[in-house]
C-alpha positions in Angstrom: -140.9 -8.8 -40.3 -142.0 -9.7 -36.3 -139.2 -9.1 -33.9 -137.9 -10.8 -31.1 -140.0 -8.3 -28.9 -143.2 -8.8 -30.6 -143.7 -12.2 -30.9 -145.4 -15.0 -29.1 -142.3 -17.3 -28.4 -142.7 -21.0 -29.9 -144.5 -23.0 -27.1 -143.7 -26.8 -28.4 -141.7 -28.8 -30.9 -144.8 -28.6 -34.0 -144.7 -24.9 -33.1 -140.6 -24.6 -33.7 -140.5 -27.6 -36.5 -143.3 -25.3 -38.3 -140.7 -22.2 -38.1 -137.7 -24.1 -39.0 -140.0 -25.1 -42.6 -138.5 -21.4 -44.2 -134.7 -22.1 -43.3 -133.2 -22.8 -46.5 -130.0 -24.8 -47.4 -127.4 -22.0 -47.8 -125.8 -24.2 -50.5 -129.1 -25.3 -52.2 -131.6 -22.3 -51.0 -134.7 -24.2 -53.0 -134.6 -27.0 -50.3 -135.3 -26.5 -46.4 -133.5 -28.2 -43.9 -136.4 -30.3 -42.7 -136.5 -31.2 -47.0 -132.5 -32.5 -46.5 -133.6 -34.6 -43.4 -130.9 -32.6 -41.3 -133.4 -31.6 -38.8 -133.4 -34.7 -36.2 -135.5 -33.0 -33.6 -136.5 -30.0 -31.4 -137.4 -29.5 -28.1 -139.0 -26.4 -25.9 -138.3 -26.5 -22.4 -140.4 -25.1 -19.4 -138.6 -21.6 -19.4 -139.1 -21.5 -23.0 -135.7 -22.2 -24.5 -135.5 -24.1 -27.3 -133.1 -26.8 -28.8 -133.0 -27.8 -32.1 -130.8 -31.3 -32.9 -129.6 -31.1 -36.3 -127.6 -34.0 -38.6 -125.1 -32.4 -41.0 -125.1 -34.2 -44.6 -121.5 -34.8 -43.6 -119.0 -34.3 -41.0 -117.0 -31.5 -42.9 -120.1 -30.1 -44.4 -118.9 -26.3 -44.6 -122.4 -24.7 -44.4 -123.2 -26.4 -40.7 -122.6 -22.9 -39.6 -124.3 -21.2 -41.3 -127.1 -23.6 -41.0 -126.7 -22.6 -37.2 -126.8 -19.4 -37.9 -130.4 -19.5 -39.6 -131.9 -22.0 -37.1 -130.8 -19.6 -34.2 -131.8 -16.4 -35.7 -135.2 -17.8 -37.0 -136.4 -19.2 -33.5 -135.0 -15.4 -32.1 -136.9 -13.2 -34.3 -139.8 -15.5 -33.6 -139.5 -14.6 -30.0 -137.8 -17.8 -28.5 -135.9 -16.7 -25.3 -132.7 -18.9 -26.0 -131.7 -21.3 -28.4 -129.3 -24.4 -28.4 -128.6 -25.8 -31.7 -127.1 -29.4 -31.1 -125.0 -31.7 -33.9 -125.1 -35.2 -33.6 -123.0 -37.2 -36.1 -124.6 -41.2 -34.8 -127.0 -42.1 -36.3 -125.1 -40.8 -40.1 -126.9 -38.5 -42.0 -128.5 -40.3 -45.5 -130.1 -39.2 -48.5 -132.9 -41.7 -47.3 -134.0 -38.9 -45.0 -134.7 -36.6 -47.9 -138.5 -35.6 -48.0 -140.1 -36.8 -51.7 -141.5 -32.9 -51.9 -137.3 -32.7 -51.3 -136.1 -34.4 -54.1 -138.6 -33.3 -56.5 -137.5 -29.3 -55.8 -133.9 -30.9 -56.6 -135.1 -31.7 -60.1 -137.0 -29.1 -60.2 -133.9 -26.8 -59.9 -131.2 -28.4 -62.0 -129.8 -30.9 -59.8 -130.8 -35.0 -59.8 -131.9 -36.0 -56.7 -130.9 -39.6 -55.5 -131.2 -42.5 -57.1 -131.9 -45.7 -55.0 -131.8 -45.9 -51.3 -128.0 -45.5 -49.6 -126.1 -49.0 -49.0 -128.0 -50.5 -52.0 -126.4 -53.1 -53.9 -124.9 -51.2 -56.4 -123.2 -48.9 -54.0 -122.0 -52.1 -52.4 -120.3 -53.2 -56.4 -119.2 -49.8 -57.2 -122.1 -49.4 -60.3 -123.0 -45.8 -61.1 -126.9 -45.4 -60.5 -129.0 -44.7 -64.2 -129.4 -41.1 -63.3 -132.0 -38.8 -65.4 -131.6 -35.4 -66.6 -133.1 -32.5 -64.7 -133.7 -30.6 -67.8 -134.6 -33.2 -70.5 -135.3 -36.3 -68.1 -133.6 -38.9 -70.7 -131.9 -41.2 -68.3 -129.2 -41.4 -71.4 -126.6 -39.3 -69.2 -122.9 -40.3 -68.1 -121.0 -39.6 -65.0 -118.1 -36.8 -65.6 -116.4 -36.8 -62.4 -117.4 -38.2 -59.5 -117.3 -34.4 -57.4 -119.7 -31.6 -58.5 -119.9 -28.5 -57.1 -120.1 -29.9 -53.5 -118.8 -32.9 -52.2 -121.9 -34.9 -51.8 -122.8 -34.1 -55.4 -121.2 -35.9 -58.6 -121.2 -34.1 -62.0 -123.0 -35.6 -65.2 -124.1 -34.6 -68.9 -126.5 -35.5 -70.9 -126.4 -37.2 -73.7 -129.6 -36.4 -75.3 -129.6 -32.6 -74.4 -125.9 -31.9 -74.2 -126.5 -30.1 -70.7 -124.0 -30.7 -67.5 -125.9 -30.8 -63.8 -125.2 -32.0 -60.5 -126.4 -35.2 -59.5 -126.7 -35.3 -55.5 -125.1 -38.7 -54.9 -127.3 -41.5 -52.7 -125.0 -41.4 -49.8 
């Protein structure tokens, strides 16, 4: 590991967007932030401090912090002199922002990505998306309650396979 004292400081936004790619979700580590969409934007400034603008998947989301955390130590140990991590709730966070390398890790790790884009016609009627299984991918599956093991996920089972996952609700 590099520390603060021996590395070359992140010059420019590719340079600290490159180094924010190996912070994880602390609630889904398979996933990086900049895979969620909660990355909005970085900045370096003349002196060399950096701020990083960051959309939480909601406004009560209890892993901002330790999303914060992360961000801040990762730009420190990669020699950044200061760092400002900034929330902005306007424009909303979506699952629209999800990267498609995003959503396939999801699957890939137990947990359906989103169906459909957010504000989509059946969100608008109140229809539950055809969502497919992680493990079997039968899209013969029903909704068993509408939270999972987070907020912004619902919980389903199978009905081919018998097995229970998340499903991370198009929101």
């Amino acid at each position: 590991m590099v520390s603060a004292t021996q590395a070359s400081p992140p010059q420019d936004r590719e340079a600290v967007l490159t180094l924010l790619e190996e912070v994880t979700d602390p609630e889904i580590p398979v996933l990086t932030l900049g895979d969620l969409g909660v990355i909005r934007d970085a900045a370096v400034d003349p002196e060399g401090a950096v701020t990083v603008t960051i959309t939480p998947t909601y406004s009560g989301c209890p892993a901002m912090t330790t999303m914060e955390i992360d961000i801040r130590d990762r730009l420190m140990r990669a020699g950044a002199r200061a760092v400002t991590v900034k929330t902005v709730l306007s424009p909303a966070w979506t699952t629209d922002w999800m990267t498609p390398s995003g959503r396939e890790k999801l699957e890939a790790y137990g947990i359906a990505p989103p169906v459909g884009k957010a504000g989509g016609r059946a969100s608008l009627f109140g229809e539950d998306p055809t969502v497919r299984c992680p493990q079997c991918k039968s899209e013969e599956t029903q909704k068993v309650s509408e939270f999972g093991s987070t907020a912004c996920k619902a919980h389903y089972r199978c009905k081919s396979c018998g097995e229970p996952f998340d499903y991370f609700k198009c929101i």
